[in-house]
C-alpha positions as CSV (number, residue, x, y, z in Angstrom):
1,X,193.1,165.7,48.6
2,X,191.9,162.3,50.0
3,X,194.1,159.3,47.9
4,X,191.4,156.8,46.5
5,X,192.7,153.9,47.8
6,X,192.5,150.1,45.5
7,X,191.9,146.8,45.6
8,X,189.9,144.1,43.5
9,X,187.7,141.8,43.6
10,X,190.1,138.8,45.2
11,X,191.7,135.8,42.6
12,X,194.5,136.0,40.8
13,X,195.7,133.8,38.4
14,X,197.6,130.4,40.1
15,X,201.2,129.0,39.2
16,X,201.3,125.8,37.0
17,X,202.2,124.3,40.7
18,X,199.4,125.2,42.7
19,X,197.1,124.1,40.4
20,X,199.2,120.7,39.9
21,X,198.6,120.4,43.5
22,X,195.1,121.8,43.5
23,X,193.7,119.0,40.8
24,X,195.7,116.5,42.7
25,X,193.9,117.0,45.8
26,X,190.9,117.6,43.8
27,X,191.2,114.4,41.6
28,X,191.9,111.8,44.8
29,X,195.5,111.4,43.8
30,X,198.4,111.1,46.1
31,X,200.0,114.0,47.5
32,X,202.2,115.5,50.0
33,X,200.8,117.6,52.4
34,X,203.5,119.2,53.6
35,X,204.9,120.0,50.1
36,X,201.2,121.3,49.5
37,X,201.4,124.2,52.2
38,X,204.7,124.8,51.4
39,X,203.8,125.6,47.4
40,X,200.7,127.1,49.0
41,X,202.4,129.3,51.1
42,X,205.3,130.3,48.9
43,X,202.5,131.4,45.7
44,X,200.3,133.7,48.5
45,X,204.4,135.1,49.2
46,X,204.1,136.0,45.7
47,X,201.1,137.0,44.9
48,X,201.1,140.0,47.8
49,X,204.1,141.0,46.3
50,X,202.7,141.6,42.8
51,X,199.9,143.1,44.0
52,X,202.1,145.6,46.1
53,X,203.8,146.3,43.4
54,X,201.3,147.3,41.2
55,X,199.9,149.8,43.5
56,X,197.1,147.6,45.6
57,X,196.4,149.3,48.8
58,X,193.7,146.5,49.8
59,X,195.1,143.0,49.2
60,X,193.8,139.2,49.1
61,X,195.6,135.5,48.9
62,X,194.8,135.2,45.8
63,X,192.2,132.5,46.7
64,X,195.8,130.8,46.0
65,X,194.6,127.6,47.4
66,X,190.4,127.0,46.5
67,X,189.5,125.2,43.7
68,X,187.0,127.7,43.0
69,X,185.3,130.8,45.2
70,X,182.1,128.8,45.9
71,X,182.8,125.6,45.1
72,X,186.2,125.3,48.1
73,X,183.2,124.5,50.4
74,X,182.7,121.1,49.4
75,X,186.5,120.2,50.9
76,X,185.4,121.9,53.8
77,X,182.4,121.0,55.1
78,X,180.3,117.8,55.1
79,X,176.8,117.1,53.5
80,X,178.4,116.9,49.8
81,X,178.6,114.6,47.2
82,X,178.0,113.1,43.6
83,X,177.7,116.2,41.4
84,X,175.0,119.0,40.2
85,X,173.0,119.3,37.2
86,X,175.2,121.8,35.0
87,X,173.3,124.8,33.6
88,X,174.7,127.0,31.2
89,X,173.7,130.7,31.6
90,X,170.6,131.6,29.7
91,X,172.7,134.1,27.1
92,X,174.9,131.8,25.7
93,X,171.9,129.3,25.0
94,X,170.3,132.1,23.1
95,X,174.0,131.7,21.0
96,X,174.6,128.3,20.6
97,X,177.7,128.0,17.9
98,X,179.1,130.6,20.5
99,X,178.4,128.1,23.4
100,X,180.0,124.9,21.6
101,X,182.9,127.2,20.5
102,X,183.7,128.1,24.2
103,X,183.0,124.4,24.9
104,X,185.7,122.9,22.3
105,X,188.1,125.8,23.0
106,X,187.9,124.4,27.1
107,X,186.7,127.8,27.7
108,X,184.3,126.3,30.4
109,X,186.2,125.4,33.4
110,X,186.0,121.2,34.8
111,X,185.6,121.1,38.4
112,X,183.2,118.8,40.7
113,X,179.8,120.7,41.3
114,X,178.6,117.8,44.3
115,X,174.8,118.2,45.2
116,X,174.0,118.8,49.5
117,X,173.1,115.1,49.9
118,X,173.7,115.0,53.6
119,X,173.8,117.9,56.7
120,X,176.1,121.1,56.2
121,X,178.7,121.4,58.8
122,X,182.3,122.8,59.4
123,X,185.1,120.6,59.4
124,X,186.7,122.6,61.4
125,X,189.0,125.6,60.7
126,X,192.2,124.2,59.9
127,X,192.4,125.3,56.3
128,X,190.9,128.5,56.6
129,X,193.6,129.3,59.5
130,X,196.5,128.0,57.0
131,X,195.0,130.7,54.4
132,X,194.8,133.1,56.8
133,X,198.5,132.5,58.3
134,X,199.8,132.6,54.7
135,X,198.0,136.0,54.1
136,X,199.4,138.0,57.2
137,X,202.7,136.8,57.0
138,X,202.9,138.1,53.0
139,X,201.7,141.3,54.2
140,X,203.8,141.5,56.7
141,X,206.6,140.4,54.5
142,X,205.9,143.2,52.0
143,X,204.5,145.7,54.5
144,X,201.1,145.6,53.6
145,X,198.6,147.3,55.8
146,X,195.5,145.8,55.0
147,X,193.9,143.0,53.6
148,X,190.5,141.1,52.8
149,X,189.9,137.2,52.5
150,X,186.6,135.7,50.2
151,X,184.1,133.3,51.4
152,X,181.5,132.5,49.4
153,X,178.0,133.4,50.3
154,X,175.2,131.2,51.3
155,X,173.5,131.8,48.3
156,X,176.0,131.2,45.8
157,X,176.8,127.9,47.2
158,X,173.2,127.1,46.6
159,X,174.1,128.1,43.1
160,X,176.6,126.0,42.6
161,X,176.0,123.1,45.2
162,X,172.6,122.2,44.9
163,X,170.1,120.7,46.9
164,X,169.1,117.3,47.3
165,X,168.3,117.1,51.0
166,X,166.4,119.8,53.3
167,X,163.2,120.0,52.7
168,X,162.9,123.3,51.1
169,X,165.3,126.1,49.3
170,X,165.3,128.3,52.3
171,X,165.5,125.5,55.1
172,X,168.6,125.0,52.7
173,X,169.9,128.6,52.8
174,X,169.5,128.7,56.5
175,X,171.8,125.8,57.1
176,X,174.4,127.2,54.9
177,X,174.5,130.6,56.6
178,X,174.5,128.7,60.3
179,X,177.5,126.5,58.8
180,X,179.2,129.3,57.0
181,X,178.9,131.9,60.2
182,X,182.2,130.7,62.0
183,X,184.2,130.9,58.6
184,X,183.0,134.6,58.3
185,X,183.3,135.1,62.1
186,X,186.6,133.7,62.4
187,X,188.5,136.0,59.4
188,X,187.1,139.1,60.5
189,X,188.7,138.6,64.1
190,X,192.1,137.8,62.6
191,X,191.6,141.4,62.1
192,X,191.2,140.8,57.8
193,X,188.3,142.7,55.9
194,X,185.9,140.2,54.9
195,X,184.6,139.5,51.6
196,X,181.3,137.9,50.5
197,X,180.9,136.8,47.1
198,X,177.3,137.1,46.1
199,X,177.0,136.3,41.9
200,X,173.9,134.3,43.0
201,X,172.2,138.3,43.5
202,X,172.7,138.7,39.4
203,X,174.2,135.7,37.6
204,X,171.8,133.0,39.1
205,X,168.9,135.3,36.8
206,X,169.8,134.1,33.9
207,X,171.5,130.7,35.5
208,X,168.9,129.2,37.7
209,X,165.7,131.1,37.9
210,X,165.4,132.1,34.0
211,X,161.5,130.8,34.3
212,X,160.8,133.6,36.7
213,X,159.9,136.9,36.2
214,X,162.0,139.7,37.6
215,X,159.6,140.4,40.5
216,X,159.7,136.7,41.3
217,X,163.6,136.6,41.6
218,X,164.1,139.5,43.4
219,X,161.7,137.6,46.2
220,X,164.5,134.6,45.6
221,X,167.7,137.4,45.9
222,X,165.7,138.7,48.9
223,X,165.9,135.9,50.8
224,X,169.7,135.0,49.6
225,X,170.4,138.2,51.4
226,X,168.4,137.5,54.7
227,X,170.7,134.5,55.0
228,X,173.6,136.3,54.4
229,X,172.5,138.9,56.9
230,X,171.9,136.0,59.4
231,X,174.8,134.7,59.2
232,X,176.6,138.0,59.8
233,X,175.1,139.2,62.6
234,X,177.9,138.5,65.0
235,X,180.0,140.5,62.2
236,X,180.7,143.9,62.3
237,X,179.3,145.4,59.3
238,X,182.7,147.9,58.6
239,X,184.8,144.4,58.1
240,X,182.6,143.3,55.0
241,X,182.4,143.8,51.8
242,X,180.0,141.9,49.0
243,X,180.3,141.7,45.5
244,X,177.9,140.9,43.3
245,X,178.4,140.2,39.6
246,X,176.7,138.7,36.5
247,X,179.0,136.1,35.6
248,X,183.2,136.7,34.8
249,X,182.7,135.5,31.2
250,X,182.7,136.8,27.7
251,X,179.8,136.6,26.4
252,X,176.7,138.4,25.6
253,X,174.9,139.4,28.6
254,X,172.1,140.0,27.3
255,X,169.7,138.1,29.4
256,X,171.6,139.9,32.7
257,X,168.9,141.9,34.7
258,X,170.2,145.2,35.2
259,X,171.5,146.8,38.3
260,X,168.6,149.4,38.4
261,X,166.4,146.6,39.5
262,X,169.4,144.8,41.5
263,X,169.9,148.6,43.4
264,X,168.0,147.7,46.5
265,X,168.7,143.9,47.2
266,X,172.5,145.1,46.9
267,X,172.5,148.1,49.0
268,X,170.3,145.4,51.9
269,X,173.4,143.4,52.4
270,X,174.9,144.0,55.7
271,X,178.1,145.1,54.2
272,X,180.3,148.5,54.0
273,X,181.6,147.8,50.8
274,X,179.9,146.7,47.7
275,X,181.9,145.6,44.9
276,X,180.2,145.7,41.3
277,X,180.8,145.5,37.7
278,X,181.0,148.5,35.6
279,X,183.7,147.7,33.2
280,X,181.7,145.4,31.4
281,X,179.9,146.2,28.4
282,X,176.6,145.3,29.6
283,X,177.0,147.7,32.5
284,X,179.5,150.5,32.1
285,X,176.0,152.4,31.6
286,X,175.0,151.7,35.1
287,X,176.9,153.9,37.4
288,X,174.2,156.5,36.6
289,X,171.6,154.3,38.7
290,X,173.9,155.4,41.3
291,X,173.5,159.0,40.2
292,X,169.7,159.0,39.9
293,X,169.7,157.1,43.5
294,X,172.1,158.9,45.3
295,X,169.8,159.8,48.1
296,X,169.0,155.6,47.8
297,X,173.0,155.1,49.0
298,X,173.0,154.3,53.2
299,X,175.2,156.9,53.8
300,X,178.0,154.1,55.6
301,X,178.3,152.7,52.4
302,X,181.5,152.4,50.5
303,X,181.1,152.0,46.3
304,X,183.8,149.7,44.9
305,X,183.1,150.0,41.6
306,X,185.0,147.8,39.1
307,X,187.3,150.1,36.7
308,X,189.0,147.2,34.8
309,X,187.3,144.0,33.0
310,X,188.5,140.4,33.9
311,X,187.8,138.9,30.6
312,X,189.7,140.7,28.2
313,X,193.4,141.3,27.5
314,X,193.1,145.1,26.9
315,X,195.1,147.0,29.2
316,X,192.5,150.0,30.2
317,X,194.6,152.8,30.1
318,X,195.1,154.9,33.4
319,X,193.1,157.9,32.2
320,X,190.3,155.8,31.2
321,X,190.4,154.3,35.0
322,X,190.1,157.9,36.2
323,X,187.2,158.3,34.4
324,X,185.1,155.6,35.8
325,X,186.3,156.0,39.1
326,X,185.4,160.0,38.8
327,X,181.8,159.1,38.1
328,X,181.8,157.6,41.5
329,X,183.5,159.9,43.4
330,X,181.1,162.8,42.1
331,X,177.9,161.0,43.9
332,X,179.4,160.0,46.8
333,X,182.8,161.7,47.4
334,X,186.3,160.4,47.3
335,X,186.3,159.4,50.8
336,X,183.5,156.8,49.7
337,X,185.0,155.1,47.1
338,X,187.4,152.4,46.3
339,X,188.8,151.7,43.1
340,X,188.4,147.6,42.1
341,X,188.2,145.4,39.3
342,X,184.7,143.6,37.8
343,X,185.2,140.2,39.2
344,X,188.4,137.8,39.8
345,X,191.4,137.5,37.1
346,X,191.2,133.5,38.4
347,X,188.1,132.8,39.3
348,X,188.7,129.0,38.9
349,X,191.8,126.9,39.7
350,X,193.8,126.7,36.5
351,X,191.7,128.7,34.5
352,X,191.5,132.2,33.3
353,X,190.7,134.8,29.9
354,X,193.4,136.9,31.1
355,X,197.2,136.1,30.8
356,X,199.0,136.6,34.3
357,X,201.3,139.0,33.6
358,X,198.4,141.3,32.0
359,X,196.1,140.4,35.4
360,X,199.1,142.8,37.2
361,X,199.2,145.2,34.0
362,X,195.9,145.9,34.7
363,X,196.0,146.3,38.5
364,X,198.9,148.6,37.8
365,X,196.8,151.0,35.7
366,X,194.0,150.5,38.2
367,X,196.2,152.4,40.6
368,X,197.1,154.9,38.3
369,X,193.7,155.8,36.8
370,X,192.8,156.0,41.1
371,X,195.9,158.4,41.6
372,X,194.3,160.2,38.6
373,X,191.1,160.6,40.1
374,X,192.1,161.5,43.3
């Protein structure tokens, strides 16, 4: 019997003292540096541990110390400043006493969105080596095997980030996949899995391009994942998984485009894994795209289907799990799949639907429902 093996899609909620720190930093305040990678370290301690616990076989950091997955690149790299036109997703617009009530509830999270005012590049490594140094020696510590790290994609920081000086969207793209190339390159060769997080392939429809038809976007995602591709080509594809996603929000998804016609662009990415949402409502339907396109599926791909939902409090219950993750293994086989969660339980710094104790709750009935299934 091959053991279905787990992991998710990579934040987890942050202590009250990270994201002191985090907001410091992000805010221009005084802090100590030293003190900072010492909290820093000490949470990713943690947070390998709770994830062991609970049964993960594939871990992360957390993103323990980014203000954001996309948005981290701004401390980073240079070429960013002053802030982006905010846009909320085309559903909630179509709801708008729903809208103000996340709004006055601070259900939207407050973070600086800077435009690209100036040319992308690396300011060198040094943080991503701390995160990296603070991943090993947790797995280490708690005899983990194997772990992944996130970087966000070119496209998503084009999401997020937007552009106010190359000449053109893709002249755009292709600087962020030349500056972003050495990030991906350097935490594949400290011998973690790497992770790509790609929202812009589904949440940027209804985000950023809601004036286009479907045929036009998928021209847009097409060239999102040429950049991608680009930028990974040193990269060997068995060290990276992407994870694509319509937005880790409650809401009602009703303007998403759905994965049948998201099916190809996905399955382009030069990735072994690809991480997507089935938990949510919107899309628990979908795994029978995968069905009908089974002969579609590059046979070297991996299906990490999410089995639990980041914006609820429900704890799925571990036969439930084994049910989604079955549908999965029957198309492809056990050997092919991974059991994961929709998106992140903190995908910004300091906020989060899910209470932090649940997050693990549900990660520990992730790894039931996989035990289940396998």
């Amino acid at each position: 019997m091959t053991k279905i093996l787990t992991t998710h899609v990579g934040s987890l909620p942050r202590t009250q003292d990270v994201v002191d720190f985090i907001f410091a930093r992000e805010h221009g305040k005084d802090y100590d540096q030293d003190a900072f990678d010492a909290c820093m370290a000490a949470a990713v301690d943690d947070t390998v541990r709770k994830q062991f616990a609970a049964g993960v076989d594939i871990v992360s950091d957390g993103e323990t110390s980014k203000i954001s997955y996309a948005t981290y690149v701004k401390d980073r790299y240079t070429g960013f400043d002053g802030d982006s036109p905010r846009n909320a997703p085309a559903d909630l617009k179509q709801f708008p006493s729903f809208l103000k009530r996340l709004a006055d509830d601070g259900g939207t999270p407050q973070y600086a969105r800077p435009m690209c005012v100036g040319e992308v590049k690396s300011k060198g490594q040094g943080e991503l080596q701390k995160d990296i140094t603070n991943l090993k020696y947790a797995m280490a510590e708690h005899g983990v095997e194997r772990g992944f790290m996130n970087a966000a994609s070119p496209g998503v920081i084009s999401l997020f980030l937007q552009n106010d000086h190359y000449a053109t969207r893709e002249a755009y793209l292709a600087a962020l996949a030349d500056a972003m190339k050495e990030e991906y390159e350097t935490i594949v060769g400290a011998g973690l899995d790497l992770q790509l997080d790609c929202p812009d392939l589904a949440l940027s429809r209804h985000m950023l391009f809601n004036d286009l038809s479907d045929d036009e976007f998928l021209k847009i995602a097409a060239s999102h994942v040429e950049a991608l591709n680009h930028a990974l080509q040193d990269v060997p594809a068995e060290k990276v998984r992407v994870h694509i996603c319509w937005g880790n929000y409650e809401g009602p998804h009703v303007c998403d485009i759905p994965m049948s016609k998201m099916f190809d662009t996905l399955m382009s990415t030069k990735s072994r894994y690809v991480l997507f949402e089935t938990s949510n409502p919107r899309h628990g339907h979908e795994w029978s795209v995968f069905r009908d396109r089974k002969a579609d599926i590059p046979e070297d791909k991996v299906l990490v289907p999410g089995v639990v939902d980041t914006t609820t409090n429900f704890v799925e219950h571990p036969e439930l799990v084994a049910e989604r993750v079955s549908r999965f293994v029957d198309i492809v086989g056990a050997d092919r799949v991974i059991a994961g969660s929709d998106c992140g339980f903190g995908t910004f710094a300091g906020f989060g639907a899910v209470d932090p104790d649940i997050a693990y709750a549900k990660l520990g009935s992730l790894s039931k429902g996989a035990a289940l299934a396998g």
